[in-house]
N, C-alpha and C positions, 0 to 999 in steps of 0.2 A: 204535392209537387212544388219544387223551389222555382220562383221566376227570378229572374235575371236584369237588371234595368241597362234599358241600351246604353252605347256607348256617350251619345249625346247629352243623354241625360245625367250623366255619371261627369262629365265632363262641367258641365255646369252649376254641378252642385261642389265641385272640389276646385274648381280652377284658381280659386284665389286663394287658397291657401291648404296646398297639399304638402306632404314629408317630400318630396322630391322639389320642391320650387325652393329657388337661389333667388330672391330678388336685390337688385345692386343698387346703388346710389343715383343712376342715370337712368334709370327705368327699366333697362334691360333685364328681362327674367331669362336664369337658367335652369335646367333638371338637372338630378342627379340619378336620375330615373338609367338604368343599366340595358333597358330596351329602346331608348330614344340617343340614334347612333351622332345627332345634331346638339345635341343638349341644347336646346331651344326650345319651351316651355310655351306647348301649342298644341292646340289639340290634332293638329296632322301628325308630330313627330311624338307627342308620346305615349309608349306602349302599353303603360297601365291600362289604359281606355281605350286600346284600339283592338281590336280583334283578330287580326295577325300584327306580328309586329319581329323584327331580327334586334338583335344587340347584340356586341360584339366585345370583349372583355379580355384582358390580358389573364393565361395559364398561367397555371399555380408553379408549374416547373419551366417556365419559360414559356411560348408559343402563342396559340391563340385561341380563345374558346367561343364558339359559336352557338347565342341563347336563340333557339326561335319558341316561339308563342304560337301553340297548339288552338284554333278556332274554334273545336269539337270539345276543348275543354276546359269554356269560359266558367262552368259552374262547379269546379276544383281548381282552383287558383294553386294549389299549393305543387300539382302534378302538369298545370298547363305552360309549363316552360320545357324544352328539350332542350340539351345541352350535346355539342360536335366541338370537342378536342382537337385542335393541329397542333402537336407538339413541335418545339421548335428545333428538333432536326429535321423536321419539312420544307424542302427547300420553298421558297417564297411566291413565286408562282405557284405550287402547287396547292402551297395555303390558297392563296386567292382562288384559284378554280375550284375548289372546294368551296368555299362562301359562297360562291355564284351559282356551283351546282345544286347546293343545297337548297337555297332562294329557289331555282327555276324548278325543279321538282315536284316542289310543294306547289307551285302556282302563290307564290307569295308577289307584295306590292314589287314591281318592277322598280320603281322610284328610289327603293331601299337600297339596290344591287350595290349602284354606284357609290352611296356612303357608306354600306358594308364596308367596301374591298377598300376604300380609303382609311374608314379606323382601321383597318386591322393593318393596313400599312404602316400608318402613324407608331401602331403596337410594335410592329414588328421592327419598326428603325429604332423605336425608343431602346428596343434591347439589343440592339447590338453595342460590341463595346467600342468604347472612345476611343477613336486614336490616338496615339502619344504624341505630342509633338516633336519634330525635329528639333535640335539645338540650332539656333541661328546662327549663321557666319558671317564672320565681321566681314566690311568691306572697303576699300578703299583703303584712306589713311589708316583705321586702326586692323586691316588686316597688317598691313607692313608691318606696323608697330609690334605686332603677336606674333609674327614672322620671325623679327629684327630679337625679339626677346627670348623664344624658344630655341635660335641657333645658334 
């Protein structure tokens, strides 16, 4: 029979130098960890070592796809991720209640709910497209001027 070492312990033996740590010039470390929705490199936000855990990740056709980490199946790593699809003809609200639904179901950390449904907002503005700008109109003197010239 395979044991499993807690998360604490796991956490301790990797914490200064894991594939997922960004360390910066000022001290601040970040993850790249795809389950830690904070990238803030700490053992509360991330998922490798915690036992449930949500990430949230831009769809491959647009939208938004939602990781959660299966508790029941810390000793298959390679099958303890589920993946929830919102494509992005969902309207935007209904992505989000869908993230939350999903979290509350499960009985996942409540803590997460609220930086779910913020990455996936972030995701979800990134892809919208940019507005064109207007062409600016002259004003004052040199609208006269564009006035005075075009008639």
């Amino acid at each position: 029979m395979a044991t499993t070492i807690p998360g604490d312990l796991a956490w301790e033996i990797t914490k200064g130098h894991s594939a997922t740590l960004v360390k910066r010039a000022n001290g601040v470390q970040f993850s790249r960890d795809p389950l830690n929705l904070r990238n803030r490199y700490s053992r509360k936000n991330e998922g490798q070592i915690a036992n449930k855990a949500i990430g949230v990740v831009p769809g491959k056709d647009g939208g938004v796809t939602l990781l959660i980490k299966k508790a029941d199946k810390h000793r298959q790593p390679a099958s303890s991720t589920q993946t929830v699809t919102f494509g992005s003809q969902r309207s935007t609200r209904k992505t989000f209640a869908g993230v939350v639904n999903s979290t509350t179901k499960r009985n996942y950390r409540p803590d997460l709910r609220k930086d779910a449904v913020a990455r996936a907002s972030a995701i979800r503005k990134s892809q919208r497209p940019a507005k064109a700008d207007k062409p600016t109109k002259a004003r004052g003197v040199k609208a006269k001027k564009a006035a005075a010239e075009s008639a």
